[in-house]
C-alpha positions as CSV (number, residue, x, y, z in Angstrom):
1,X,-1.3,-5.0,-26.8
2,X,1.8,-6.9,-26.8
3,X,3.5,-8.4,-23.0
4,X,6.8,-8.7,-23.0
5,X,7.4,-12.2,-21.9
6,X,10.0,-12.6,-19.3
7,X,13.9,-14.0,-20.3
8,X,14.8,-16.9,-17.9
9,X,18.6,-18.0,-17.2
10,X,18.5,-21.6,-15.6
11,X,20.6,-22.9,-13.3
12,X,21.0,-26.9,-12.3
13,X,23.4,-28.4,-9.5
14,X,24.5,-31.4,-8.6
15,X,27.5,-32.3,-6.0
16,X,28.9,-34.9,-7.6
17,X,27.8,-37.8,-4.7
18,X,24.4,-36.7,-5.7
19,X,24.1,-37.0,-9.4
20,X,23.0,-40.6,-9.0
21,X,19.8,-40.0,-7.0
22,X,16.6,-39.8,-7.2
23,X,14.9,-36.4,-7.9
24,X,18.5,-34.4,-7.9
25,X,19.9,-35.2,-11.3
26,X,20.1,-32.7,-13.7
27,X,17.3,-33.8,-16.2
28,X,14.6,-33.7,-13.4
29,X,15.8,-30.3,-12.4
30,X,15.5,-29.2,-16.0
31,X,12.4,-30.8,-16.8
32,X,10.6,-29.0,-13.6
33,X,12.4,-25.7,-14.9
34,X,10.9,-25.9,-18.3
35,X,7.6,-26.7,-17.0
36,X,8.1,-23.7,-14.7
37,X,9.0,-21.2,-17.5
38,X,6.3,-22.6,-19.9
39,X,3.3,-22.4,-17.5
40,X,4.7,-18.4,-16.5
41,X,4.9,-17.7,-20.4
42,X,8.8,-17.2,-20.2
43,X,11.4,-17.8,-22.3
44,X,14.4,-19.3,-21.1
45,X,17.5,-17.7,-23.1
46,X,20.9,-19.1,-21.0
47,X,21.2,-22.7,-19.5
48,X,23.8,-23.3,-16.8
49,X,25.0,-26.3,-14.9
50,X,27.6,-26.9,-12.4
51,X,28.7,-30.3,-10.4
52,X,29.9,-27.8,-7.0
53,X,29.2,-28.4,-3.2
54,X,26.3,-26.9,-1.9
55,X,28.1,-25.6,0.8
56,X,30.4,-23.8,-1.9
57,X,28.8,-20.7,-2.3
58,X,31.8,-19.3,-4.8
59,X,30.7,-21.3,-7.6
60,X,32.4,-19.9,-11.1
61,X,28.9,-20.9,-13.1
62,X,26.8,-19.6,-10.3
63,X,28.6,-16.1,-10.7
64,X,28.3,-16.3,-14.5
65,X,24.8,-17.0,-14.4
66,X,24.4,-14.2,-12.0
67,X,26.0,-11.6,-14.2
68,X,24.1,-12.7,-17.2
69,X,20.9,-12.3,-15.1
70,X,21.7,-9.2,-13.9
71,X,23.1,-7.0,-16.8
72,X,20.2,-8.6,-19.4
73,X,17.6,-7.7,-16.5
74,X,16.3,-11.9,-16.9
75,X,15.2,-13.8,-14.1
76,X,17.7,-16.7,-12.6
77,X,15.3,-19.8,-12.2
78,X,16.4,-22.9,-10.1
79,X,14.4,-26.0,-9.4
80,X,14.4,-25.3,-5.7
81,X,16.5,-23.1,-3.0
82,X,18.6,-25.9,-2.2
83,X,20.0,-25.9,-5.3
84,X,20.9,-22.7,-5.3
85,X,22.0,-22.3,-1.4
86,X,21.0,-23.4,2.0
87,X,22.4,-20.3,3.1
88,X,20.8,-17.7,4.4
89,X,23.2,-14.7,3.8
90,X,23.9,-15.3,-0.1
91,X,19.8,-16.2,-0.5
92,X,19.1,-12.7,1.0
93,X,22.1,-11.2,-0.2
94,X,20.8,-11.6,-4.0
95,X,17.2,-10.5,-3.0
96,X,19.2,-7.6,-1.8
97,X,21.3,-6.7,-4.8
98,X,18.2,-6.5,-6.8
99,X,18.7,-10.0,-8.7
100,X,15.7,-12.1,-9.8
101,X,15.1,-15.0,-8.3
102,X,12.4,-17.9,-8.6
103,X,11.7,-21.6,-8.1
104,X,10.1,-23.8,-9.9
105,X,8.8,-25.6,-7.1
106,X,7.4,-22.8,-5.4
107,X,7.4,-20.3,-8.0
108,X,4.9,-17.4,-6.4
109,X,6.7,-17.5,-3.3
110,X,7.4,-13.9,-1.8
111,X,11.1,-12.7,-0.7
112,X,9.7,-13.1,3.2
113,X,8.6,-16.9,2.3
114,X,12.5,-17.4,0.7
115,X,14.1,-16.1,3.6
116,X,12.0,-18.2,6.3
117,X,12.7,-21.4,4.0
118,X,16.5,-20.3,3.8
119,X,16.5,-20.1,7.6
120,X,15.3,-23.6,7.9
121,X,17.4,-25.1,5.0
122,X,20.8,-23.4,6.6
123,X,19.3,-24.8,10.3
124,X,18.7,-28.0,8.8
125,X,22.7,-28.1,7.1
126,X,24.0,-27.4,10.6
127,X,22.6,-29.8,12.8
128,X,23.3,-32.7,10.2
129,X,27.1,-31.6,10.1
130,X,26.8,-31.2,13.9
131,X,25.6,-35.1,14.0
132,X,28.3,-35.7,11.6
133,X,31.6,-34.4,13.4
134,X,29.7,-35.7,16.4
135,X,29.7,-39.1,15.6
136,X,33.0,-39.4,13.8
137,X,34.6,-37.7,16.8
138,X,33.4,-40.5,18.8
139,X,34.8,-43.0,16.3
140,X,38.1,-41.3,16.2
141,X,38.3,-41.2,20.3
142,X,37.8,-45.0,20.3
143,X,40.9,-45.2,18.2
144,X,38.4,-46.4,14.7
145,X,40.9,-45.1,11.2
146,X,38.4,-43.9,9.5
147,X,38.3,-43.9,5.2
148,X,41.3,-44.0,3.1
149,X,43.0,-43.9,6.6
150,X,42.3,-47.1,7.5
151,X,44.4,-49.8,6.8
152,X,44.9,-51.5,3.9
153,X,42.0,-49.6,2.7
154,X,43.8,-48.9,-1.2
155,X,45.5,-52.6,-1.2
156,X,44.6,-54.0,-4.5
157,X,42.4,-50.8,-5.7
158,X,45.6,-48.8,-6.3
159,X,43.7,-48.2,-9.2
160,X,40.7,-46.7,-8.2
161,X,42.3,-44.1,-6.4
162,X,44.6,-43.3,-9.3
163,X,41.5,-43.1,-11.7
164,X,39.1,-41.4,-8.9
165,X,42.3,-38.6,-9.1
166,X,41.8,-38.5,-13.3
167,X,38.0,-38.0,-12.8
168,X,38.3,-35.0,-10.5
169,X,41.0,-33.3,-12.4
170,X,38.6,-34.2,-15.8
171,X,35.7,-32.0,-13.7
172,X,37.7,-29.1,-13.0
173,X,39.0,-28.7,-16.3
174,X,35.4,-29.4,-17.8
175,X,34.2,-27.1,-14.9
176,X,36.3,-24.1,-16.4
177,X,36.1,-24.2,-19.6
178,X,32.5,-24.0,-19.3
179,X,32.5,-21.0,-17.6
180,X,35.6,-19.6,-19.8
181,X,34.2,-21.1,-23.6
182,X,31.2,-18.4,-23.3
183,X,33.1,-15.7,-21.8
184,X,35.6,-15.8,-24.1
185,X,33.6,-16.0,-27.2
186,X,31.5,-12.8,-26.0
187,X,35.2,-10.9,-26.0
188,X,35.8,-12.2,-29.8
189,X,32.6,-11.1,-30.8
190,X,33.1,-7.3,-29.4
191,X,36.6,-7.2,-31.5
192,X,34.9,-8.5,-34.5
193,X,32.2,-6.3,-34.4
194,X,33.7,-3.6,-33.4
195,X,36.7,-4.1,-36.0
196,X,39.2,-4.2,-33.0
197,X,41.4,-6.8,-34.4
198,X,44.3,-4.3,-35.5
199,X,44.2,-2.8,-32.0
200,X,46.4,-3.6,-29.0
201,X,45.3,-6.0,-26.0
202,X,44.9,-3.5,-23.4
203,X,42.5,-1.1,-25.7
204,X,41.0,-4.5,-26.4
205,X,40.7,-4.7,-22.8
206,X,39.4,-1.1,-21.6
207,X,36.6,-1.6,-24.2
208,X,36.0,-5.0,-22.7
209,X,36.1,-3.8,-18.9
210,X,34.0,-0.7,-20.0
211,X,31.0,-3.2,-21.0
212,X,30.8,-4.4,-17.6
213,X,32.3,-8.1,-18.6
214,X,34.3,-9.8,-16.2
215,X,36.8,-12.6,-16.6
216,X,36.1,-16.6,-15.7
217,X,37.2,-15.5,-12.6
218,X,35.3,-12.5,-12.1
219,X,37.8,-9.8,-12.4
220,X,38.6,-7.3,-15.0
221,X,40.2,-7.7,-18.1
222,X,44.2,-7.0,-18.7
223,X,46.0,-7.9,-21.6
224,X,46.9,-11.1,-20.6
225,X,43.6,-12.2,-20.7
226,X,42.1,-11.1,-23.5
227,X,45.0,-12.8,-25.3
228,X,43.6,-15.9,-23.6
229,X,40.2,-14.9,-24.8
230,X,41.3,-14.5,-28.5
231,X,43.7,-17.7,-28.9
232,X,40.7,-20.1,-27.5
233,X,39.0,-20.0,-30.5
């Protein structure tokens, strides 16, 4: 008899004062993956990885590696739930929605033991901000600057700042195009299969929309973005 073996979409995190730590950098969350989906049998088809917030739970890769998930019926597979979110509303929220879900640090863990440990990571998040604006409250009421506000705090590492800015707008541009690169090769791939190339962008579109593929931005197609989609290539 022949088991199908289960299709696994990864997902890896960092925040970008994280990716030089111990145990959160992306290999280690891949390697644990891997081992994961090998010892279950799996194969992994869609790799994803994002340098977001975890308190950002709109993250453009997240959603991409959601909707992959969800219309190829795989299972999303992080290296633990706070990689995906400490909170407890989008944790249960995909549970709810009928997503799969699993960790490779716990991966036999039932949707009641996900919630309780979504309880407690979202608990734990709010009492270390609470310390947090606690303490720097106290700072600020004794009159202390604090960071870049203090004074003289750029003088001489003018260029820091300036190359710190370069950096961040390097990320966000890396950041989209890869969530745009495969979205936009999926829509060439539908015209050129489809021999759609002689027709107009919005027909382009409607046959786009009707597949159930949203934009980078998760929203449907118009004609101004599948042009997008067909002059990146």
């Amino acid at each position: 008899m022949t088991t199908t073996k289960t299709k696994f979409i990864a997902y890896t995190r960092v925040s970008t004062d994280e990716q030089g730590r111990s145990g959160l950098g992306i290999d280690a969350q891949a390697a644990a993956i891997r081992t994961a989906i090998a010892n279950d049998g799996g194969i992994l088809s869609h790799e994803f990885t994002e340098i977001a917030s975890g308190d950002d739970d709109d993250r453009p890769i997240l959603r991409r590696a959601l909707d992959i998930a969800k219309r190829s019926g795989a299972t999303l597979i992080v290296s633990r739930l706070d990689r995906l979110s400490r909170a407890v509303a989008m944790v249960s929220g995909l549970i709810r929605d009928g997503y799969r879900v699993r960790f490779a640090d716990s991966p036999n863990a039932s949707d009641l033991e996900i919630h309780l440990r979504a309880a407690i990571a979202q608990e734990e998040r709010r009492l270390i901000a609470q310390r947090t604006t606690d303490a720097l409250g106290a700072l600020r009421a004794r009159g202390v600057a604090l960071g870049s506000a203090r004074v003289g705090h750029w003088e001489g590492r003018e260029h820091l700042r300036r190359a710190g800015g370069a950096k961040g707008r390097a990320t966000a541009t890396r950041n989209r195009l890869n969530v745009s690169a495969p979205i936009y090769a999926e829509v060439r791939d539908i015209v050129n299969a489809n021999g759609m190339s002689g027709q107009s962008l919005r027909a382009i579109a409607a046959a786009v929309n009707a597949r159930g593929i949203l934009t980078p931005n998760g929203s449907a197609w118009t004609a101004a973005s599948v042009r997008r989609a067909l002059m990146s290539a």
